[in-house]
C-alpha positions as CSV (number, residue, x, y, z in Angstrom):
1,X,-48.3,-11.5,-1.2
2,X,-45.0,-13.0,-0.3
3,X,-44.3,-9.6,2.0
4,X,-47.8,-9.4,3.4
5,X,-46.7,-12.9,4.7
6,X,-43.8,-12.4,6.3
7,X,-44.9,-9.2,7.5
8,X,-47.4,-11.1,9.6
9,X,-44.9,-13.3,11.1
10,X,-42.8,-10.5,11.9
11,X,-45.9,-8.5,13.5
12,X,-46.9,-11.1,15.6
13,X,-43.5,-12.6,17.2
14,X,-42.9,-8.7,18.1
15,X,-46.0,-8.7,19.8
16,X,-45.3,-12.4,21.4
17,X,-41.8,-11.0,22.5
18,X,-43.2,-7.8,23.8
19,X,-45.5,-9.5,25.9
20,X,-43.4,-12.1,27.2
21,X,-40.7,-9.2,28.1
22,X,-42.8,-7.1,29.7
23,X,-43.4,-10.1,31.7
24,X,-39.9,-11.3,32.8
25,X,-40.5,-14.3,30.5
26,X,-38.7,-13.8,27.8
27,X,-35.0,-14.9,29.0
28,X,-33.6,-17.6,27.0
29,X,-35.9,-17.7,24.4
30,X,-36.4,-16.3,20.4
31,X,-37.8,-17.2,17.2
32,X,-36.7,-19.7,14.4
33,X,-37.9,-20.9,11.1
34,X,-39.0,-24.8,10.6
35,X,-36.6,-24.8,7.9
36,X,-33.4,-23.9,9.6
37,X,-34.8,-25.8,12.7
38,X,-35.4,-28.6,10.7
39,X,-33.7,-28.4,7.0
40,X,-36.4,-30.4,5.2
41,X,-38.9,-29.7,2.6
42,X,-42.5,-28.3,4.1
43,X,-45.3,-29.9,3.6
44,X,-49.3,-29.5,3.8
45,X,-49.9,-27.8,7.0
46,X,-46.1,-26.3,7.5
47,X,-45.3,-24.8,10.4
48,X,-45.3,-21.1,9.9
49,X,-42.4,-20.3,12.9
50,X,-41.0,-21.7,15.9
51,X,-41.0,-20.5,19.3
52,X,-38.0,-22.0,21.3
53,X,-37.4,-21.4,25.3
54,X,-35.7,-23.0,27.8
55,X,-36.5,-20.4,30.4
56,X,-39.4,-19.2,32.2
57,X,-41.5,-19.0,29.0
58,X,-41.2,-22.5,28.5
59,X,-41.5,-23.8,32.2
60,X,-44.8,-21.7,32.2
61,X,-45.7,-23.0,28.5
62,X,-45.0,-26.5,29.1
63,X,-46.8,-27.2,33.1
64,X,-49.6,-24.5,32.7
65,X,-48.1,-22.6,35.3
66,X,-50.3,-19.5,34.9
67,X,-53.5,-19.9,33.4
68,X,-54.2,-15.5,33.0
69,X,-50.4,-15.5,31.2
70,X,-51.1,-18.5,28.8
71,X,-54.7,-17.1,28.0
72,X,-53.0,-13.9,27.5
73,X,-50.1,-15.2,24.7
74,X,-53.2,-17.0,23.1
75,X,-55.4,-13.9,22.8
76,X,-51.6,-12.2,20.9
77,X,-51.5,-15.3,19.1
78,X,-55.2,-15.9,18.0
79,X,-54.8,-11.5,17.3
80,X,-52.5,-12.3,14.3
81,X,-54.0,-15.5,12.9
82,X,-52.0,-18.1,15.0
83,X,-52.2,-21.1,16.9
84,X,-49.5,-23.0,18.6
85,X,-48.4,-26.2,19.5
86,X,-46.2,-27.6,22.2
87,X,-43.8,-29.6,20.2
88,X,-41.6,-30.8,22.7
89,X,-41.1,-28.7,25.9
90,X,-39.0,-26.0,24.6
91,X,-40.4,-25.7,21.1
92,X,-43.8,-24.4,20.2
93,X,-44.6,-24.7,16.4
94,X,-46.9,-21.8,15.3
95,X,-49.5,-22.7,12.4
96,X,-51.9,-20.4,11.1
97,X,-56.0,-20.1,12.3
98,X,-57.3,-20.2,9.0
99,X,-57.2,-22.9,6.2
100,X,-57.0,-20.6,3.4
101,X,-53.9,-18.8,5.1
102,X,-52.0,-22.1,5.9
103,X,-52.5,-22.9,1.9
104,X,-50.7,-19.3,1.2
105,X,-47.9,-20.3,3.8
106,X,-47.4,-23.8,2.8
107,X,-47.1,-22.3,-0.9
108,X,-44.5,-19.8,0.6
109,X,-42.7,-22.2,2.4
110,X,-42.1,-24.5,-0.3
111,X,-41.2,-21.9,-2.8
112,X,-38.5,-20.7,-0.3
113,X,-37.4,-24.7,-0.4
114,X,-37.1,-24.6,-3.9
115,X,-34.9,-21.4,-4.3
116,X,-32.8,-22.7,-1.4
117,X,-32.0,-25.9,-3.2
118,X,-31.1,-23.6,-6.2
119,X,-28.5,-21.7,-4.3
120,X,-26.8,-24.4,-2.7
121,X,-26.3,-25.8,-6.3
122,X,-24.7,-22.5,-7.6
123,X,-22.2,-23.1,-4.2
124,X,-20.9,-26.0,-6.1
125,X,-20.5,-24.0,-9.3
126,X,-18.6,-21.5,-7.1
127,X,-16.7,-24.5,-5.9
128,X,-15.8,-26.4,-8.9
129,X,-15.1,-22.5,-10.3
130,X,-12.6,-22.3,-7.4
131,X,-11.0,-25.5,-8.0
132,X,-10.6,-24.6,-11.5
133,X,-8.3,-21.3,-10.9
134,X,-6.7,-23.4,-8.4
135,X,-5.2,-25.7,-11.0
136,X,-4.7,-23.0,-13.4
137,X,-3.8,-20.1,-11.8
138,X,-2.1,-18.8,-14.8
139,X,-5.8,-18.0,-16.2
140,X,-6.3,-15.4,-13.4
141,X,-4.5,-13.2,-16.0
142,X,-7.9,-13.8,-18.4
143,X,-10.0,-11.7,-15.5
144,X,-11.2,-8.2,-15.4
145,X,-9.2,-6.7,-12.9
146,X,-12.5,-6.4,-10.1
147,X,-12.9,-9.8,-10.8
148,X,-9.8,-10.9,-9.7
149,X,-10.3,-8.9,-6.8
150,X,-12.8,-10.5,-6.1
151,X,-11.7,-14.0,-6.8
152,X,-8.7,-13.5,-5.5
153,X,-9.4,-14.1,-1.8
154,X,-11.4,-17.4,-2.2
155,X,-8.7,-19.1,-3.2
156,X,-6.9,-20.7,-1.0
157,X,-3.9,-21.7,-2.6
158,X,-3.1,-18.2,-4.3
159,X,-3.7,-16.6,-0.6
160,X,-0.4,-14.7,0.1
């Protein structure tokens, strides 16, 4: 389920970019997640992905330019399951059509919050780890000899 989901994401900001290049509109512009936009936990009704320009995409997005190309991007969008909002001239947060869809993605979402919290704590193990061998470099000689290799450039102190 988790792949059919960001398989759909993927489908539909290739066709948003395709249709934007073969436009001339897609200069200064790309895709982002909420969470590395935004680096909090999701919530109900999370943002599936961002859409950030601050080039003719945008200018056209943002004053309405030209009503054929914006009913065009919302036909691609609307294709794939997607609405989108103008969040603040340059960003455009996507969210999904259906209610049962945005309750699979704000599932997603947050389980992808949760694990990320879980590898930033295993950074501080690495850290403290780190710190150890740093004090006690004499207990390098303990290691298997690949993991001193590996070990042995994270180390600042022991770095020849």
């Amino acid at each position: 389920m988790d792949r059919d989901l960001e398989r759909k994401i993927v489908a539909a900001q290739k066709d948003l970019q395709a249709w934007a290049v073969t436009n001339d509109l897609w200069y200064d512009s790309g895709f982002t997640s909420y969470a590395k936009r935004v680096q909090v936990e999701p919530g109900e009704g999370a943002v599936v992905f961002i859409l950030y320009s601050s080039g003719e995409l945008a200018r056209m997005l943002d004053e309405d330019l030209d009503p054929k190309f914006r009913a065009e991007l919302d036909a691609i969008a609307d294709s794939h399951g997607f609405w989108y909002d103008n969040y603040d001239g340059y960003s455009y947060y996507f969210y999904t059509t259906t209610e049962e869809l945005q309750e699979a993605y704000d599932q997603f979402f947050h389980w992808k919050w949760v694990c990320s919290l879980i590898i930033e704590d295993f950074g501080d193990v690495y850290a403290e780890l780190y710190r150890y061998f740093q004090v006690r470099p004499d207990r390098l000689y303990n290691l298997h000899h690949r993991e001193f290799e590996i070990a042995l450039p994270r180390i600042p102190e022991l770095r020849i």
